[in-house]
C-alpha positions as CSV (number, residue, x, y, z in Angstrom):
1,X,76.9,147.4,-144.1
2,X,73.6,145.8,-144.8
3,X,71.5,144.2,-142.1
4,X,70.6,140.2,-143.1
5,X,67.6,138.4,-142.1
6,X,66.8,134.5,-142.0
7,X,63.4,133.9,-142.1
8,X,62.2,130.6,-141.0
9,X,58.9,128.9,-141.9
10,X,58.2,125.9,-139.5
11,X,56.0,123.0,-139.4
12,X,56.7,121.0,-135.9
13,X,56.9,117.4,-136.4
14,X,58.1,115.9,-133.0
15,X,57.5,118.6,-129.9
16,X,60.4,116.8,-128.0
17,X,63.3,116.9,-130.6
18,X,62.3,120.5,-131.5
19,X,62.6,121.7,-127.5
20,X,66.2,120.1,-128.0
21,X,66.8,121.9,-131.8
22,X,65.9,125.3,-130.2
23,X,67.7,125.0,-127.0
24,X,70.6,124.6,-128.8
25,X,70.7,126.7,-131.5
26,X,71.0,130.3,-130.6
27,X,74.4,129.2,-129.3
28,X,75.1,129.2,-132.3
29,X,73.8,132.1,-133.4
30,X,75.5,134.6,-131.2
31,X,78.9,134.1,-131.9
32,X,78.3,135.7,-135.3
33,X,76.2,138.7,-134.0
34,X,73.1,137.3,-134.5
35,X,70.0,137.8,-132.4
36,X,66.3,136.0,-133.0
37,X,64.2,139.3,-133.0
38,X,60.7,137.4,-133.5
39,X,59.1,133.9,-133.3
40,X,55.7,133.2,-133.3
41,X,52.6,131.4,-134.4
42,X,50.3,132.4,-137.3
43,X,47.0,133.9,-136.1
44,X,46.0,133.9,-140.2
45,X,46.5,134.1,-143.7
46,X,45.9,138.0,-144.8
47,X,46.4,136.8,-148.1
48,X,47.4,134.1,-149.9
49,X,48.2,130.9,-148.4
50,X,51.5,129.2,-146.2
51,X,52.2,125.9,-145.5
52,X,53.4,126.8,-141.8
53,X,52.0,127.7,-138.5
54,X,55.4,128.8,-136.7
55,X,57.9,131.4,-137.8
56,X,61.2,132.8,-136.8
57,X,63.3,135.7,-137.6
58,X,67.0,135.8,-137.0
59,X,69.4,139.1,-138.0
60,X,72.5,139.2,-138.4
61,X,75.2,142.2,-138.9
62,X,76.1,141.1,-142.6
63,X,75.3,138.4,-144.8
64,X,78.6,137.3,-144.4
65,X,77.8,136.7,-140.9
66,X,74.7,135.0,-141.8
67,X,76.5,132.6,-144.0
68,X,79.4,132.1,-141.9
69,X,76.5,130.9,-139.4
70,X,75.1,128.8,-141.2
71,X,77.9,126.7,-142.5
72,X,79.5,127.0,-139.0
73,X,80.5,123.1,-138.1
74,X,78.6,124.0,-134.6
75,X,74.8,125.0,-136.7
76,X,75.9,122.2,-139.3
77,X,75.9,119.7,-136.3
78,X,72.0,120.7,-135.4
79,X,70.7,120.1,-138.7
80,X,69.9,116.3,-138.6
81,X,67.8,117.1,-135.4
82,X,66.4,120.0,-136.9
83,X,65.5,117.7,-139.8
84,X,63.6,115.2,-137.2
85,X,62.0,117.7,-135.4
86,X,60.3,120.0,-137.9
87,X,59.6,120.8,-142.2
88,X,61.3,124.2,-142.5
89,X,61.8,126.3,-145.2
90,X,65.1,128.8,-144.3
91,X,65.1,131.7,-146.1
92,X,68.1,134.5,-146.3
93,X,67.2,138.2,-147.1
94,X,69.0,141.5,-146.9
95,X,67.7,144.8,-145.9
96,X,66.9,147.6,-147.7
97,X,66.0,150.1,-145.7
């Protein structure tokens, strides 16, 4: 089985509803295996250009588990604060190595 990857590109809008959004969301990552292996801010474009300063990177075992996340009822439930709190573009990817 493949390996799946979300990558996250993140603009913060309000600080206080994204501390809620991220306290509460790898709760609902783990139930389907998944694990955030990176999150940081951009130090600068190497080439090219990106809308974002913030990032995330969140594997999963399968991209069945990756879907299965994100169309869980409990990740569902975060999204309208996710929408207050930050401009993100979500991005699913499988592995290839």
């Amino acid at each position: 089985m493949q390996e799946a990857y979300v990558i996250g590109n993140i603009t913060i809008k309000d600080k206080v509803k994204w501390a809620e959004y991220r306290s509460k969301v790898l709760e609902t990552i783990s139930p389907w295996g998944g694990e955030i292996v990176f999150r940081g801010q951009k130090l600068k474009n190497l080439s090219g250009e990106t809308k974002h300063l913030d990032n995330v990177i969140i594997r999963f075992p399968t991209q069945q588990a990756l879907d299965n996340w994100f169309s869980s009822g409990a990740y569902q439930a975060l999204i309208p604060i996710r929408e207050l709190a930050a401009d993100i573009d979500l991005t699913s990817y499988q592995s290839s190595i």
